[in-house]
LUMMAR-569028 format. One record per residue (C-alpha): residue number from 0; residue in three letters; y, z, x. Coordinates in Angstrom, 1 decimal, m for minus. Example, Ala and Ser with C-alpha at 12.3 -4.5 7.8 and 13.67 -1.06 7.14 Angstrom:
<lolums>
   seq   type        y        z        x
     0    Ala     m4.5      7.8     12.3
     1    Ser     m1.1      7.1     13.7
</lolums>
This chain:
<lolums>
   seq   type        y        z        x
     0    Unk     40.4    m10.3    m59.4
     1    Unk     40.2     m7.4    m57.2
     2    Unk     36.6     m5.8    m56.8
     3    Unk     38.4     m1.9    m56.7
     4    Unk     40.7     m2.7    m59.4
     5    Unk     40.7     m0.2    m62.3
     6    Unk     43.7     m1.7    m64.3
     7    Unk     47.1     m0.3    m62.5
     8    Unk     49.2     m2.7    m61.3
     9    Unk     49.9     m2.8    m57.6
    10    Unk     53.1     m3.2    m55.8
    11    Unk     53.6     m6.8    m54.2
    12    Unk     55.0     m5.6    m50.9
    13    Unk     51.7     m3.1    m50.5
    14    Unk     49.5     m5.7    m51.9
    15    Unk     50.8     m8.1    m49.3
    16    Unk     50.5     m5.7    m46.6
    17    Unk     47.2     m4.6    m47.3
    18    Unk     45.9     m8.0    m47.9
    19    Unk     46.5     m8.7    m44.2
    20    Unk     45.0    m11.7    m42.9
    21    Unk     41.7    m11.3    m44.4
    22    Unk     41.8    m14.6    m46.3
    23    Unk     42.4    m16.3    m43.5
    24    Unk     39.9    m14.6    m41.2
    25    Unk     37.0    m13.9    m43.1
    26    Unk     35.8    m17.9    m43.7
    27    Unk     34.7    m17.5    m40.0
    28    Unk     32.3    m15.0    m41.4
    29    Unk     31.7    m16.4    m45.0
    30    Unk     28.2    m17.7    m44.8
    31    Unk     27.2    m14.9    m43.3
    32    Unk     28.6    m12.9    m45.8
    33    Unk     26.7    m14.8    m48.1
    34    Unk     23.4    m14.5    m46.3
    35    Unk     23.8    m11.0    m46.6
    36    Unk     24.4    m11.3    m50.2
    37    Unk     21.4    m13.4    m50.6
    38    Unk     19.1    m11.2    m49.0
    39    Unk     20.7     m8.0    m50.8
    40    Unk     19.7    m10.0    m54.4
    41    Unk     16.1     m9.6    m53.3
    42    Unk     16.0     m6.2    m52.3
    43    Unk     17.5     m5.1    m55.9
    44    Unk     14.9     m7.9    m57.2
    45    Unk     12.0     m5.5    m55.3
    46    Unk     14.0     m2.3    m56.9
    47    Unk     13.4     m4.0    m60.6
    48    Unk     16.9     m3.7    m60.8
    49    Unk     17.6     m7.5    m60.7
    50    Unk     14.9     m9.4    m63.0
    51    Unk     13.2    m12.4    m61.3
    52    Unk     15.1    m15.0    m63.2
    53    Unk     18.4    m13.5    m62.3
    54    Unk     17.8    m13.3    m58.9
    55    Unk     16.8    m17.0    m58.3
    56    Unk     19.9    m18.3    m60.3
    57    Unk     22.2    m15.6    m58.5
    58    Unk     20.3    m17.2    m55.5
    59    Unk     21.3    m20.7    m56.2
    60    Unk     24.2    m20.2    m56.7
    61    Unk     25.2    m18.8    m53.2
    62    Unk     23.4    m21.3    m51.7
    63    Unk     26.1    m23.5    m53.6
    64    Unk     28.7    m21.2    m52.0
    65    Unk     27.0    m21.8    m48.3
    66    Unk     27.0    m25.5    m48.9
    67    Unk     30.8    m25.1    m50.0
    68    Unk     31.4    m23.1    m46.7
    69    Unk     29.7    m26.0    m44.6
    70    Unk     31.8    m28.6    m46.2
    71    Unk     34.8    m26.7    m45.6
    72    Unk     35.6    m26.8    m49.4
    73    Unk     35.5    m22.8    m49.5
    74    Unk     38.9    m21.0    m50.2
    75    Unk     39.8    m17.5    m50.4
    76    Unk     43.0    m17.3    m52.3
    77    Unk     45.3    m14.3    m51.6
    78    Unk     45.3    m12.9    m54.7
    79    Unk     41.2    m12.2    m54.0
    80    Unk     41.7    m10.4    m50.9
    81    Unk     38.9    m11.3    m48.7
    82    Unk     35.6    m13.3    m49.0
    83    Unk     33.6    m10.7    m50.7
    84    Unk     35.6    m10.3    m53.9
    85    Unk     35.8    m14.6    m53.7
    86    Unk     32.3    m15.3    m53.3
    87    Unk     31.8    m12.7    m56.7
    88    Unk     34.6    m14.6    m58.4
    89    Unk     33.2    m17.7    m58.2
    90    Unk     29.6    m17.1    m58.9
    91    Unk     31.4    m15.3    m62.1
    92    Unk     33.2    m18.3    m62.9
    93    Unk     30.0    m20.4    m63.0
    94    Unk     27.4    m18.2    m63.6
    95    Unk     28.8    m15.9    m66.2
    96    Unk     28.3    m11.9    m66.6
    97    Unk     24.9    m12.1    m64.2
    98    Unk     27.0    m12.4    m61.0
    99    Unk     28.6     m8.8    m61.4
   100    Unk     24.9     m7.6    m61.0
   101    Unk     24.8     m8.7    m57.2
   102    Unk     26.8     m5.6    m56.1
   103    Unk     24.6     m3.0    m57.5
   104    Unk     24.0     m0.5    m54.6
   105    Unk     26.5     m1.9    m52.3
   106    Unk     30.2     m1.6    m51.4
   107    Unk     32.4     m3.9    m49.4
   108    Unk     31.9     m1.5    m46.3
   109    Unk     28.5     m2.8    m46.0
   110    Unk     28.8     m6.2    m46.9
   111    Unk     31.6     m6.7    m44.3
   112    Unk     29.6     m4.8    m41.4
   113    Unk     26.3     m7.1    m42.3
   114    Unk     28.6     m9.9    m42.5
   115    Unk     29.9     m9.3    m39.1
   116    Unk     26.8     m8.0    m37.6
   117    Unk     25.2    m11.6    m38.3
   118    Unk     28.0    m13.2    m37.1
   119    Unk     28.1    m11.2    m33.9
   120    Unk     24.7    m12.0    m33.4
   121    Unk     24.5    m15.9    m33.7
   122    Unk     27.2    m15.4    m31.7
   123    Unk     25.8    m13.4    m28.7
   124    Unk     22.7    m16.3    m28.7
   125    Unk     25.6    m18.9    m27.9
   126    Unk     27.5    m16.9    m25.1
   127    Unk     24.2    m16.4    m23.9
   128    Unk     23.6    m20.1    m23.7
   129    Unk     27.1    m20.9    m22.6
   130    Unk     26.4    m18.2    m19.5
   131    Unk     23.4    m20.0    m18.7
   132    Unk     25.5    m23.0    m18.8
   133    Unk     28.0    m22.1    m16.8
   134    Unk     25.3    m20.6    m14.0
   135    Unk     23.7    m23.7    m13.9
   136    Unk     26.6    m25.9    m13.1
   137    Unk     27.3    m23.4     m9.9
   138    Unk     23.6    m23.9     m8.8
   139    Unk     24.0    m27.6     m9.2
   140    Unk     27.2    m27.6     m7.4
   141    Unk     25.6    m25.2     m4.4
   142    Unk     22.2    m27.4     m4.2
   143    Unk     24.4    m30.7     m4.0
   144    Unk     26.4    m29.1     m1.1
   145    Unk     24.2    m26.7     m0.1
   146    Unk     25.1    m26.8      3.7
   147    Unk     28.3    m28.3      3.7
   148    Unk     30.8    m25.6      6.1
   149    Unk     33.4    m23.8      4.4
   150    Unk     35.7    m21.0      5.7
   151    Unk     35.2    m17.6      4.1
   152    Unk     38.0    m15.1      3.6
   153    Unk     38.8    m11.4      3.7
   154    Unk     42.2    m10.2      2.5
   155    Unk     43.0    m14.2      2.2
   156    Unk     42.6    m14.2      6.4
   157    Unk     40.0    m16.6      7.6
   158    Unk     37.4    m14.4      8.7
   159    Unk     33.6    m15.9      8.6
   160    Unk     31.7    m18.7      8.5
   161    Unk     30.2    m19.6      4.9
   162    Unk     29.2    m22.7      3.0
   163    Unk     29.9    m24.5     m0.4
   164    Unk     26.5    m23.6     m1.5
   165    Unk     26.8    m20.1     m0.2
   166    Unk     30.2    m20.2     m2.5
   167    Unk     28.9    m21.2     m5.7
   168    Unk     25.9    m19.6     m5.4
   169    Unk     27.3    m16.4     m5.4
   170    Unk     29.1    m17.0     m8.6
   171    Unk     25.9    m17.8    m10.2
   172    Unk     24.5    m15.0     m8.7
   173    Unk     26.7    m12.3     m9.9
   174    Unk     26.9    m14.2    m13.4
   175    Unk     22.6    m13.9    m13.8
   176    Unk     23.0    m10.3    m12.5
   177    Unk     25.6     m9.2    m15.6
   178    Unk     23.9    m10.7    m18.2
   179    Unk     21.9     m7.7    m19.0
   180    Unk     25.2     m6.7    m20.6
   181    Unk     24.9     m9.4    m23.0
   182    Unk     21.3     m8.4    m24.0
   183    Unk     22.3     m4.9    m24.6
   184    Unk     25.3     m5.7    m26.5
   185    Unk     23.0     m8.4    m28.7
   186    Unk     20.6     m5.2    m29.1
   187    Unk     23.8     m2.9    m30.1
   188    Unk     24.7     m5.4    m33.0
   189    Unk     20.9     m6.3    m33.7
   190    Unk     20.9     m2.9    m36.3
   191    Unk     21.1     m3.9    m40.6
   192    Unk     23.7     m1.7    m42.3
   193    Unk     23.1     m3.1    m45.4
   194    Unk     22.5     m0.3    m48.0
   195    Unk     24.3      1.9    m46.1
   196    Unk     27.4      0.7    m48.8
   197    Unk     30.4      2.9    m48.3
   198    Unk     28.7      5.1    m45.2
   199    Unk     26.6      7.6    m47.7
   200    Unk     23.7      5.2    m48.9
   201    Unk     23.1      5.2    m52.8
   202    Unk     20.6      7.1    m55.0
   203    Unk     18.6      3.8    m55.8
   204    Unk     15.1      2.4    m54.5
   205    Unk     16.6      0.0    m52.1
   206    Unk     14.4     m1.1    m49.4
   207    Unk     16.2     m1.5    m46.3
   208    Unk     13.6     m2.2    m44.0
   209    Unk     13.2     m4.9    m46.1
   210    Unk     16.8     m6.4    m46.1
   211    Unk     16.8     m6.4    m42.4
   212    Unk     13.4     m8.1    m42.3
   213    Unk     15.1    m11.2    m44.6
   214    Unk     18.2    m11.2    m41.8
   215    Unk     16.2    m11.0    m39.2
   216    Unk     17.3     m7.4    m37.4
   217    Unk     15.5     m5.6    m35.5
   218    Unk     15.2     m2.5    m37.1
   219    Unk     17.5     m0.4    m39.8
   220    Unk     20.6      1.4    m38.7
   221    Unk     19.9      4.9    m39.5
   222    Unk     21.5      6.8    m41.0
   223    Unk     23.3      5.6    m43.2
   224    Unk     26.2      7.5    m41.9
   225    Unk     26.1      5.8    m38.2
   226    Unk     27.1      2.7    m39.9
   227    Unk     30.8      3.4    m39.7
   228    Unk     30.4      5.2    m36.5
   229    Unk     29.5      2.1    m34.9
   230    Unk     31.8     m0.1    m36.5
   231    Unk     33.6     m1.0    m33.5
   232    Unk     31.3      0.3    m31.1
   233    Unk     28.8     m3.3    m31.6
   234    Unk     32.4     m5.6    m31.0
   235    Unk     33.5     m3.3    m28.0
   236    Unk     30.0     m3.8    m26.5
   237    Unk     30.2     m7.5    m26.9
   238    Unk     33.6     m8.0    m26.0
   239    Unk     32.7     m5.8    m23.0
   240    Unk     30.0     m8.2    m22.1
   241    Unk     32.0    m10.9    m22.0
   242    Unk     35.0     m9.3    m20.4
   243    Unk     32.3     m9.0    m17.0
   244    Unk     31.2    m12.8    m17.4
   245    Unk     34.9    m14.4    m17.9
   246    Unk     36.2    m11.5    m15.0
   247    Unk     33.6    m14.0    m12.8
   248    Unk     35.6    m16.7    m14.2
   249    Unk     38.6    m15.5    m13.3
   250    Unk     37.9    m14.8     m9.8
   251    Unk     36.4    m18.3     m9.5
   252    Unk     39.8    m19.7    m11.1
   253    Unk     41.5    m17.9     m8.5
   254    Unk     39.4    m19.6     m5.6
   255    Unk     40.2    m23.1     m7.2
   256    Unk     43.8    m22.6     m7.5
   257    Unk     43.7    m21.6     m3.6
   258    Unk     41.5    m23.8     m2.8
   259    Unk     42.8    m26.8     m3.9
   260    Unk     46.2    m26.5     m2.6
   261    Unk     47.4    m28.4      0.3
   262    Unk     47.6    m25.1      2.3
   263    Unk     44.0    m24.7      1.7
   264    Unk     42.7    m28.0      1.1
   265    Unk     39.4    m27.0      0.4
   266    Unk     38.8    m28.5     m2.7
   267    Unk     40.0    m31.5     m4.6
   268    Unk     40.3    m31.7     m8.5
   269    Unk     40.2    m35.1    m10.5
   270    Unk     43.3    m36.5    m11.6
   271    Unk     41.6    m36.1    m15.3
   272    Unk     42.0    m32.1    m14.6
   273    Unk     44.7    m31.7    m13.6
   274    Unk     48.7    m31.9    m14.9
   275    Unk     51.5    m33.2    m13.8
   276    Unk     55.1    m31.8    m13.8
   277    Unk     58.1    m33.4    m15.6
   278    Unk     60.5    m33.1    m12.6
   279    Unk     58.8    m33.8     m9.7
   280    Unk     56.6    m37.3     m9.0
   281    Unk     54.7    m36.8     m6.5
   282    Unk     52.9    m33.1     m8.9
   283    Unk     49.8    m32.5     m9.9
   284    Unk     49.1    m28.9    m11.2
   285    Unk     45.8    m27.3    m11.8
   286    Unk     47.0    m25.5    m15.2
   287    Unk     43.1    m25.6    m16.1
   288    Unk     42.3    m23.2    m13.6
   289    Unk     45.4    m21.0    m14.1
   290    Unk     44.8    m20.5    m17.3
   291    Unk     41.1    m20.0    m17.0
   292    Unk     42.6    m17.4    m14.7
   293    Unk     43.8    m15.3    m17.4
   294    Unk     41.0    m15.6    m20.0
   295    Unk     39.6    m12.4    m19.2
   296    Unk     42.8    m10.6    m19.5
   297    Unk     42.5    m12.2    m23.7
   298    Unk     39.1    m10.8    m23.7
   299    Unk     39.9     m7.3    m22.4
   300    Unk     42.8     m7.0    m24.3
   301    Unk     41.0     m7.8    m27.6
   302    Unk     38.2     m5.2    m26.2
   303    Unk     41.1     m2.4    m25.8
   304    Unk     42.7     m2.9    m28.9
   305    Unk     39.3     m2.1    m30.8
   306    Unk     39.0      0.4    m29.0
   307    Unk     41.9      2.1    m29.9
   308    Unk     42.1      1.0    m33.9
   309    Unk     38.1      3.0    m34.2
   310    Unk     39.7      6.3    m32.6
   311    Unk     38.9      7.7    m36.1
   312    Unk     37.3     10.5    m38.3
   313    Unk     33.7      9.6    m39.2
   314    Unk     33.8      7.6    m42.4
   315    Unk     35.4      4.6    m43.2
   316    Unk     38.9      4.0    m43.0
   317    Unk     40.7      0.8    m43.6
   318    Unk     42.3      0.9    m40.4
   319    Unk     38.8     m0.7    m38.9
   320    Unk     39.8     m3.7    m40.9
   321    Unk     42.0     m4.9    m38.1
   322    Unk     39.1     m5.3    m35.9
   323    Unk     38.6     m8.4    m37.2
   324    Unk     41.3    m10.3    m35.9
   325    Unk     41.0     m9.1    m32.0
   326    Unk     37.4     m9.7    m32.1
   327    Unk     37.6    m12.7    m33.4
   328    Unk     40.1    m13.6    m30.8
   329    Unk     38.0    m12.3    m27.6
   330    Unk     35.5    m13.7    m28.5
   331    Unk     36.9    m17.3    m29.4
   332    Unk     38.6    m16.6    m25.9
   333    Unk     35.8    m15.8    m23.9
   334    Unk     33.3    m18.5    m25.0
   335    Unk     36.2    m21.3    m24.7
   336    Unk     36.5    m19.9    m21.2
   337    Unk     33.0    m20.0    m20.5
   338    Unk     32.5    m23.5    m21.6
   339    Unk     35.7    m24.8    m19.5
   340    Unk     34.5    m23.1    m17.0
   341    Unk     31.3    m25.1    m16.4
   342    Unk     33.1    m28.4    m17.3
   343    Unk     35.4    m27.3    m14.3
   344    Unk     32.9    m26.8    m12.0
   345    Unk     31.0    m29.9    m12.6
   346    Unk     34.5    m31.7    m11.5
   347    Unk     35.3    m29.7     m7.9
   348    Unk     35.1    m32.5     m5.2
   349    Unk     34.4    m30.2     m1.7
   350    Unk     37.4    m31.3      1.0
   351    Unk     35.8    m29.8      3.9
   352    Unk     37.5    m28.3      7.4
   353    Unk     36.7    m28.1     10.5
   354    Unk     35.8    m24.3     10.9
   355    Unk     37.8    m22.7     13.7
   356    Unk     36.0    m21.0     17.2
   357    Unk     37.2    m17.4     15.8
   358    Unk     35.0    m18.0     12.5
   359    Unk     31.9    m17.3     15.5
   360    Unk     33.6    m14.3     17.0
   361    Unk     30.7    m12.0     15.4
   362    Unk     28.2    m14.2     16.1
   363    Unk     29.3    m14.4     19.8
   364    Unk     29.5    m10.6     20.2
   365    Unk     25.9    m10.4     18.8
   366    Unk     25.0    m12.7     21.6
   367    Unk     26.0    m10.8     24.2
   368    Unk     23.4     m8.8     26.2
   369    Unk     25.3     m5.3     26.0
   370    Unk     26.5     m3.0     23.0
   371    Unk     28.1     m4.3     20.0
   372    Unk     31.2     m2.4     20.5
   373    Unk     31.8     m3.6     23.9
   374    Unk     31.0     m7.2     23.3
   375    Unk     33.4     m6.9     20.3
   376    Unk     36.5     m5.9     22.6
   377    Unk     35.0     m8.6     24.9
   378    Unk     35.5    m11.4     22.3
   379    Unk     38.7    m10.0     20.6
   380    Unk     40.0    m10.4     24.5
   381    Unk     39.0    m13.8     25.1
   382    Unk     40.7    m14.9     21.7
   383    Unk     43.9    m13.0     22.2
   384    Unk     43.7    m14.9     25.9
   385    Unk     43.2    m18.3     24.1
   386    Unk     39.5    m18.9     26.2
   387    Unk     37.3    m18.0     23.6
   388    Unk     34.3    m20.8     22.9
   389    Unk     31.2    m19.9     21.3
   390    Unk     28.3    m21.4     19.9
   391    Unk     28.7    m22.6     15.9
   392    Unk     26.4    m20.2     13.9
   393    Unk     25.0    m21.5     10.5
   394    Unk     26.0    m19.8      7.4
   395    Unk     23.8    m17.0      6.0
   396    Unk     21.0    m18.7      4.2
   397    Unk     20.7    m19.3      0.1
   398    Unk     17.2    m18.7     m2.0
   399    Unk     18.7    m21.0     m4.8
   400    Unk     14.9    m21.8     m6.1
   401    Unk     15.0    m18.0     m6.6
   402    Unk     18.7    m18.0     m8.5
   403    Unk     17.5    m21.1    m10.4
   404    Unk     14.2    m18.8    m12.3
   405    Unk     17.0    m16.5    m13.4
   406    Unk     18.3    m19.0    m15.5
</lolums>
């Protein structure tokens, strides 16, 4: 059963084509789908256009369907396209002529955006918990080695003195101080399209303030007509999000994977994370960290692709259908990276160096009771000459009490 179909028969290779992988991808947004159908029954029950009766048994019967979908016993067969058309096909099957009531006032346009704006959502309240996560385990690593030395770098050249704590906690830092992207992406996708149907609305009574009250938005999306406009827009703004939080992971992947080597030896991984390599004995390879390394290049790459499918006309076009598959990918790449990430962390073992005279060269020049500049060549002499000595300066100091309220 096809929900458009008007009796011509469709070509196999088209209907393959079109079909995508919609079966496939939509049972990671089925219950949400549902939900949206559940609360769409009530509005049309308000409109007097679903009868009371008919809208509690439509209304057990896709809480069946969610049941079903939490059991994992929920299929959408090819032949039914996507989870729409199988969620009406099997209230049909069980419920009888009733269930083709429950798309009065709606199209599939609408059902899939609601569908994906709920998932979206739950979604953005668990990267936001996984980012908290993830801060946390950099604050816990900088408190438990808060004053330990370590060498910091410019251009990979030792250049200053620095500390583990100082380290982590500047991760965590920059983390807490991105996360405003998060909140406005969440506000982007907190916006109900439902009743929008195909982008023009309908000429019934539907309530819409009320159907985003039963989902929980925060407010309509009006008009009707920016509901295909921002298809695409709410995923590129969460995918953007958490492009800037796994770009921090990244960079702190990078730092591991230097700082673990022997050249660096810095910091020590357990055997547990690490790899070995089928040719060599004496290996152990930190693949975790290279490939947390690239997660943010999966995230921005499902990001751009979006991007570039919604370079559209207003209206909907079935082109935006393939942002289903990117997002779904970023996102599934982004919070894995996140998670790792803090699992990681919690792991590092500090391996901490002796930190060289020239580390204090800027301290020493500051020392010095004459002009910067001239105590500068002063010092840069006396270390070219090999009789530089200077007092050890402490690392620059860390409020982590004040990092730690950000959480």
């Amino acid at each position: 059963m096809r929900l458009w179909d008007k009796g011509q028969a469709l070509d196999a290779q088209i209907a393959a084509f079109t079909v995508g992988d919609d079966p496939e991808l939509d049972l990671a947004w089925a219950r949400h789908d549902i939900e949206g159908s559940r609360a769409h029954l009530r509005v049309l029950q308000a409109a007097s256009l679903l009868a009371a009766e008919e809208a509690d048994t439509l209304d057990a019967g896709l809480a069946t369907l969610a049941s079903e979908v939490e059991r994992g016993t929920f299929t959408i067969p090819r032949e039914e396209e996507d989870v729409h058309t199988a969620v009406e096909a099997r209230l049909t099957e069980r419920l009888g002529a009733v269930a083709g009531k429950l798309h009065t006032g709606r199209s599939r346009n609408d059902q899939v955006l609601t569908a994906l704006r709920l998932w979206q959502r739950e979604q953005a309240d668990a990267i936001a918990e996984e980012w908290r996560e993830l801060a946390a385990a950099l604050l816990d690593f900088a408190e438990a080695h808060r004053e330990l030395p370590l060498t910091g770098y410019t251009h990979l050249q030792r250049a200053m003195p620095s500390s583990y704590g100082l380290w982590a906690s500047g991760f965590a830092a920059a983390l807490l101080d991105a996360r405003p992207l998060l909140h406005a992406a969440r506000a982007v996708v907190d916006r109900c399209p439902l009743g929008s149907a195909a982008g023009y609305g309908t000429p019934l009574p539907l309530d819409r303030q009320l159907a985003a009250s039963l989902l929980g938005f925060a407010r309509v999306e009006e008009p009707v007509t920016a509901s295909q406009l921002t298809r695409g827009l709410a995923e590129v703004a969460l995918l953007s999000a958490l492009a800037a939080a796994t770009g921090l992971v990244s960079r702190l992947a990078w730092d591991i994977s230097l700082f673990t080597t022997s050249e660096f030896a810095l910091l020590r991984l357990p055997d547990a994370f690490t790899t070995g390599s089928s040719i060599m004995p004496q290996k152990r390879n930190p693949d975790v960290a290279e490939l947390l390394r690239a997660s943010s290049a999966a995230v921005r790459a499902a990001r751009d692709e979006i991007e570039q499918i919604v370079l559209l006309p207003s209206g909907y076009h079935r082109d935006v259908q393939l942002t289903k598959a990117p997002l779904l990918r970023g996102v599934g790449a982004g919070r894995n990276a996140l998670r790792i990430a803090a699992h990681l962390v919690r792991g590092l073992v500090p391996t901490p160096q002796p930190l060289e005279a020239p580390l204090f060269a800027a301290a020493e020049a500051y020392r010095r009771d004459k002009p910067f500049r001239e105590a500068y060549r002063d010092v840069a002499a006396e270390i070219r000459e090999g009789r530089f000595a200077a007092e050890p300066a402490p690392a620059p100091p860390v409020d982590l009490a004040a990092l730690r309220s950000r959480l």
